[in-house]
N, C-alpha and C positions, 0 to 999 in steps of 0.2 A: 504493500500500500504506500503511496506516496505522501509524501508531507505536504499538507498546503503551504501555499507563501504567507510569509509572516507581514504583517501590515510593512515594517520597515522596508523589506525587500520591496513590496510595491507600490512604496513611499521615494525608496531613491528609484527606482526605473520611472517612474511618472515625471522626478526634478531632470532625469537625465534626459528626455523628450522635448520638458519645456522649456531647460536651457539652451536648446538651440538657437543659433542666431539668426533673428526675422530682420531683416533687408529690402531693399526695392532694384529689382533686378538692371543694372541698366539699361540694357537692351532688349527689354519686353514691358517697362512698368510695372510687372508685376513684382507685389509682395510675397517674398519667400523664405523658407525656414533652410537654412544652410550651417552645416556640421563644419565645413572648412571654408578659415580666413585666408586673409592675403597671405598671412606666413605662411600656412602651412601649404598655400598653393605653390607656393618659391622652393619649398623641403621638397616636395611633390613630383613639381619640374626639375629642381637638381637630379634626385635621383634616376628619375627617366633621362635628362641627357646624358647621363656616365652611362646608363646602359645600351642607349643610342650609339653613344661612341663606340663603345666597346663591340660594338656587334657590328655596326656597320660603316661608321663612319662618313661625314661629310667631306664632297669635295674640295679639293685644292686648288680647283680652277678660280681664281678671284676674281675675272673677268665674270665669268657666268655667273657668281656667287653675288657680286655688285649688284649685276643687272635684274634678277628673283628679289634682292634686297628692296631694293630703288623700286619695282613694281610695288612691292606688299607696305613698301612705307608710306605709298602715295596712298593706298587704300585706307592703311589702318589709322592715317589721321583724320577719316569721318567716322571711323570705331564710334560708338556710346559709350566705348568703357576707355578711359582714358588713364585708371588707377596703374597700367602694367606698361611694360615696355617688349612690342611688339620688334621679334627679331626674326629673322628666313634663311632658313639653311638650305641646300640640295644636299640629300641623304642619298648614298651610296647604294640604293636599294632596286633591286633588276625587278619588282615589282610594281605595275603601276601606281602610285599609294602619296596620299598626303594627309598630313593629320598634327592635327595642335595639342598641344602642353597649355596645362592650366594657367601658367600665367606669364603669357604672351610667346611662349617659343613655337615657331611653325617650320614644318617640313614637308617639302616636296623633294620627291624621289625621282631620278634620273632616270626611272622607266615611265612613270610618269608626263617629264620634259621628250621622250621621244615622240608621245602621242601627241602633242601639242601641235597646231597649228597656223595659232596665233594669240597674241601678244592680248589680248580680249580673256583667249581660256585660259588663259594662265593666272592676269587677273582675277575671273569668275574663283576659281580653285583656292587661290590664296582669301580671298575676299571671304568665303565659305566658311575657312579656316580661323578666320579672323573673330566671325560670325560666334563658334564657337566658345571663342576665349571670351569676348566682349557678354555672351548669355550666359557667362559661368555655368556650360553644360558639366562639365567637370566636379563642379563643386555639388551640383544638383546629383550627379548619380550615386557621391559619397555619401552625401543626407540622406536618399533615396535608400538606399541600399541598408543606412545603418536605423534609420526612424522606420525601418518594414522592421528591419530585427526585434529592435526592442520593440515595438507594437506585439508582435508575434509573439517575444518573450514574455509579455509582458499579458499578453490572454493565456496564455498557457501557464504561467504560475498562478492565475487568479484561478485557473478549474483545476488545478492541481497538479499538472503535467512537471516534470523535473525540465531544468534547465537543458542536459543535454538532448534530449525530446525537442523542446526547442529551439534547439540552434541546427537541428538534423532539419527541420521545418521550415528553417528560416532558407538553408539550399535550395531546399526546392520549390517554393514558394517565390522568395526575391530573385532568384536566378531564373526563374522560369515565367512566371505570367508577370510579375510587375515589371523587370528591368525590359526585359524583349520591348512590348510596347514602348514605355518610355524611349527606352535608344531610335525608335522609330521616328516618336514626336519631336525630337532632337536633332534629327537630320533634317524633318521639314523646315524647322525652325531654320536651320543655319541657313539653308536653302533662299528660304526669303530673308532674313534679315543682311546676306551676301549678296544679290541680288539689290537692295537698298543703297548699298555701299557702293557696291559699282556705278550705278547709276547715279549715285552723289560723288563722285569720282569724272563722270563722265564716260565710262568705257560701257562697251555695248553690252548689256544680260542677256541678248540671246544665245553668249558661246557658251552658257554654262550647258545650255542643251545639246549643243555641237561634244563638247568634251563627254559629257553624261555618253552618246551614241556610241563615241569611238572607242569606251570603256565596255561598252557592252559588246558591239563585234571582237574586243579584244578576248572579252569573257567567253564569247562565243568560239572564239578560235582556239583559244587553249582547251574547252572540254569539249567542244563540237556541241555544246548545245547553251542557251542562257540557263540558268538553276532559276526555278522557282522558285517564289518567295514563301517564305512559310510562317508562322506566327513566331518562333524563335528568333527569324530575323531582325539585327539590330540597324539595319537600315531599309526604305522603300525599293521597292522593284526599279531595275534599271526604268524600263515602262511608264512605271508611275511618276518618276521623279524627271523623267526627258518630259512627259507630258506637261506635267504640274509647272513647271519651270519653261517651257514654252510658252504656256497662256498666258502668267503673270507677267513674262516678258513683251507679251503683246502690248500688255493695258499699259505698261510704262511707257513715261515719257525722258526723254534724255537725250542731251546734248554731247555731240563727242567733245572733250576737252583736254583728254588725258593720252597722251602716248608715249611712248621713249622710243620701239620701233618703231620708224617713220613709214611701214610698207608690212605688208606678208613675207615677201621676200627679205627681209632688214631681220624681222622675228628669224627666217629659220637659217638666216645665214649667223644668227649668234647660237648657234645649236649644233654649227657645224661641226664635227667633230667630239662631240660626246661617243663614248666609251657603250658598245652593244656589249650589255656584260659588263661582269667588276671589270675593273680596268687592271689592265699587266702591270700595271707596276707596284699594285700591290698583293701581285704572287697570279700564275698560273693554273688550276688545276683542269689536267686531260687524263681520264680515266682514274686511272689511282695514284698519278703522277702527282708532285706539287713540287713549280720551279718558282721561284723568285727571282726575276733578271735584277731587280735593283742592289738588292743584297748578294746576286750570285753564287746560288745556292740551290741544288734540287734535293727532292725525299720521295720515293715511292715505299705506298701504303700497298698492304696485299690486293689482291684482283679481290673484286667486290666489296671491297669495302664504299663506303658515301663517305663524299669527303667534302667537307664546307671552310670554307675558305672565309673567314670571318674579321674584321677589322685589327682586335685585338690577337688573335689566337687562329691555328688550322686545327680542326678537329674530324678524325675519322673514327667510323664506328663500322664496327663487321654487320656483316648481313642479321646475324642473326640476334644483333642490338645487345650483346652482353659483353662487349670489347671495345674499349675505347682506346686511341692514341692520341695524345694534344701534344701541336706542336707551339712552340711562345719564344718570342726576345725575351732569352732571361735579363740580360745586363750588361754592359762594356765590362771588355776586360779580354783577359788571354789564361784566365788561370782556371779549368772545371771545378778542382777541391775546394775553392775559396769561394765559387759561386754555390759549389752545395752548399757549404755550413751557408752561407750569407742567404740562402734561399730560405732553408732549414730557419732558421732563426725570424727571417722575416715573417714564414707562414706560422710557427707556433710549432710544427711538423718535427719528430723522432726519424732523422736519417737515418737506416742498418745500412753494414756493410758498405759503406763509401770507401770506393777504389777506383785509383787512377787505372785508364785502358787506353786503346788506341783505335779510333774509326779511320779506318786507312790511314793515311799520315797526320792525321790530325788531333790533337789531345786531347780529350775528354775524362770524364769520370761517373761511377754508374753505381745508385743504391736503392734502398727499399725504402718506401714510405705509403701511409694511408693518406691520399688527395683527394680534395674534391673538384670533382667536374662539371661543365656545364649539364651531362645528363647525371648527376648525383656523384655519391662516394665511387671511391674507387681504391684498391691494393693493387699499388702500383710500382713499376721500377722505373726509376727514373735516369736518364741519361743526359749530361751536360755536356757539350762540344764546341770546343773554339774554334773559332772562324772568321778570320778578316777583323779580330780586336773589338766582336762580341761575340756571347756565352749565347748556344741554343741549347732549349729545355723540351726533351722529349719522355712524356710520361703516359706509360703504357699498361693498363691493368686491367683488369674484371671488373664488370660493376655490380657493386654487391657479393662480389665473390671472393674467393682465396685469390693467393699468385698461382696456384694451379695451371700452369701453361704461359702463363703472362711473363715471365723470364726471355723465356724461349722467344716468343713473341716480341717483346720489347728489342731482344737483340738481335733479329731480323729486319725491325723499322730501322732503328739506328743506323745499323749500317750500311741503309741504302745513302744514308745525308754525302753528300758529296758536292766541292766548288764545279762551277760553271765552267769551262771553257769557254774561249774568247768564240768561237766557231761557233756554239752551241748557243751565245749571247744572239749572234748575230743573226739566227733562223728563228728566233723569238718573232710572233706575229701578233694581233690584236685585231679587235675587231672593233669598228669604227663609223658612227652617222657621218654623211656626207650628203652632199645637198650637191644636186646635179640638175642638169637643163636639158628637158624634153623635145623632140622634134619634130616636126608639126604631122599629126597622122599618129606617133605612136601609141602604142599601147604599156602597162604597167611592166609586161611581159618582153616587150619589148626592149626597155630602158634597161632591165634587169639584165639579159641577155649582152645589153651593149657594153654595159659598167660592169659586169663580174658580181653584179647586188646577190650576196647571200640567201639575203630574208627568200623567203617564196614568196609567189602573186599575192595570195590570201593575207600573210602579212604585212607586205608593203602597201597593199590598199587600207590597210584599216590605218598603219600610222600615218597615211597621208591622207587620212579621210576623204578618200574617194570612192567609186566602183570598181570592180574589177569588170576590166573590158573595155572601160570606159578610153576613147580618143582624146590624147595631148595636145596642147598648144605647143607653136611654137616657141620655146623659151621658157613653158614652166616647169618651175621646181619640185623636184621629186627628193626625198628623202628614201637613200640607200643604203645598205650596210655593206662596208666594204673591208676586206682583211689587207692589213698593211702588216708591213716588219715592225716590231718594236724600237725605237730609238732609245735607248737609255739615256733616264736624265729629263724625261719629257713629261713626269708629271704624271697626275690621274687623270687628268680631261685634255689636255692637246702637248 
């Protein structure tokens, strides 16, 4: 039999509901009960941007980094929320994806920037983004999420239920019928209040439908079919949202007053050359291979293993998900023994067995330790190898498991690590957006065929948002993918 709640117990959960702080939303007028301040939106955002970096990384291009800037700052000075300082990254991400930080960081993704057309969608996108931060959707989901809880908690100790009863409730209940919807209402929201912005801005609203299209043939081409929307969905049907955002853009009235690209052609010629794919020069991988021409360095991982190629770290994991290998910059230097202890000591980590060895000619040293990994714990052996006056950190184990084979394993990855040759710098290739001029009469297929363009038909019409099939002018601009040599020294974007 369970204990009822004591009056106290649903004395404080009632003060802990109605301390919530009630506000007036900027960006909607509406009065609202919000769990997170301006601090804690800044704690919030730091945290998500270290793990932004760590994962993916922004790029180095400052040229294209200025120009995403300069767009989203023209925007975000008609914001309603004025409390934050609104900042625009390009994220390193081969997905097409943009998405805002509670208090004021925004990022668009370089697969993203390839779908672009013009200097309009890119506004619409950012504007969206903006939308976002300015409606404290961020802050609304934290309240959301924790005022369902304790509501929940808080019926359920009044009929007698135990707390953990409750929080098992509170899963599926806030996770499942209240948040879906909301996240729904949240997108329409940004939709029009982005839409406002542009339009107070001077740039056209109707790209955001144009962008909305080229995102759904994209979806369409990677599963061959669009997914339907379902009631767990946290945002509207491609569908709905090209439709909804078409109309409204009808009734609007607006004056163009805003550009920095002076043409369509001006937008995709600052595009040129973006990186199809991470970019080479921050590591390679083909098959199980992973080269790094800038550091000068290859590693092959076993046949079938997935191997992710990530900002901070390369991590490969065996097919059958219970093996991991990370590879990491441990540290400058030329000495492996003094980077274990110095590793050892910085992670809190019990080294066994550290012993100097040799990976072909090159010094390293090699011990046992319990790490943790991006997929969880791990019993792992770890191996330290100098190279060009830094320390590389390759740590190899079970996840969840003994060292049971993971030795063996560990000293098989190792000693593939091996430097570059100059020969082998020089057949390093990339793949690369290029913007090329049509000739009157061709076809998608055709241009493709002339320039060496990778993508297939299917793909290059959608990121040029046109048809396939469809007859060129003379002189328009087609966006290609084309594979060059690698230059070393050349950066992540040109």
């Amino acid at each position: 039999m369970r204990r009822p709640a004591t009056p106290v117990a649903l004395a404080a959960l009632a003060l802990a509901i109605l301390a919530c702080e009630t506000t007036v939303n900027p960006a909607t007028g509406r009065r609202e009960v919000l769990l997170m301040g301006g601090e804690e939106e800044r704690q919030a955002e730091a945290q998500a941007q270290q793990q932004i970096q760590q994962q993916f990384g922004t790029a180095h291009d400052e040229v294209l980094a200025e120009y995403v800037r300069s767009v989203g700052e023209a925007l975000a000075a008609h914001s309603p929320r004025q409390d934050v300082t609104y900042r625009f990254w390009v994220v390193e991400m081969d997905d097409p994806n943009a998405f805002a930080l509670p208090a004021g960081g925004i990022y668009v993704s370089r697969g993203l920037l390839l779908l672009m057309n013009s200097e309009a969608e890119l506004a619409n996108v950012l504007a969206h983004e903006i939308a976002h931060v300015a409606a404290r959707h961020a802050a609304q989901r934290h309240a959301h999420q924790a005022t369902f809880g304790l509501a929940t908690l808080l019926g359920n100790l009044a009929s007698g239920s135990s707390a953990e009863d409750a929080g098992s409730q509170r899963e599926s209940i806030g996770g499942v019928s209240g948040i879906a919807a909301y996240g729904r209402n949240q997108e329409r929201e940004a939709d029009r209040i982005g839409q406002d912005l542009v339009v107070a801005a001077g740039v056209d609203p109707t790209a955001m439908s144009s962008i909305l299209r080229s995102l759904q043939s994209e979806r369409r081409r990677l599963k061959g079919y669009v997914p339907p929307n379902s009631y767990f969905s946290t945002h509207p049907t491609d569908i709905e949202r090209i439709a909804e955002n078409a109309t409204r853009a009808q009734m609007r009235r607006w004056t163009p007053r805003f550009a920095i690209a002076k043409s369509q052609a001006d937008f995709l010629r600052r595009l040129d050359g973006i990186p199809v794919g991470r970019p080479a020069a921050e590591g390679i991988v083909e098959d199980s291979r992973f080269t790094h021409p800038e550091l000068g360095f290859s590693l092959r991982f076993p046949a079938g293993w997935k191997v992710e190629n990530a900002n901070a770290y390369v991590m490969a994991t065996s097919p059958e998900s219970d093996a991991i290998a990370l590879l990491t910059l441990d540290s400058e230097g030329g000495d492996p023994l003094e980077a274990a202890r110095r590793y050892a000591s910085r992670e809190g980590l019990r080294m066994r067995s550290v012993t100097p060895v040799k990976i072909g000619a090159l010094d390293a040293a090699r011990g046992l330790a319990a790490v943790q990994t991006p997929r969880g714990p791990a019993d792992a052996e770890i191996t330290f190898i100098a190279w060009d006056g830094r320390i590389y950190r390759i740590a190899t184990g079970r996840l969840l498991g003994g060292l049971r084979g993971a030795e063996g394993l560990s000293r098989a990855i190792s000693r593939t690590f091996r430097p570059l040759g100059t020969d082998e710098r020089a057949e390093l290739t990339e793949l690369r957006l290029r913007i090329v001029e049509a000739r009157e009469g061709e076809t998608l297929e055709d241009v493709s065929r002339r320039t060496g363009n990778e993508w297939d038909v299917h793909r290059t019409a959608t990121v040029n948002g046109l048809v396939m099939g469809a007859r060129l002018a003379e002189g328009q601009l087609v966006k290609v993918a084309l594979r060059e040599p690698y230059r070393i020294g050349q950066g992540s974007i040109r």
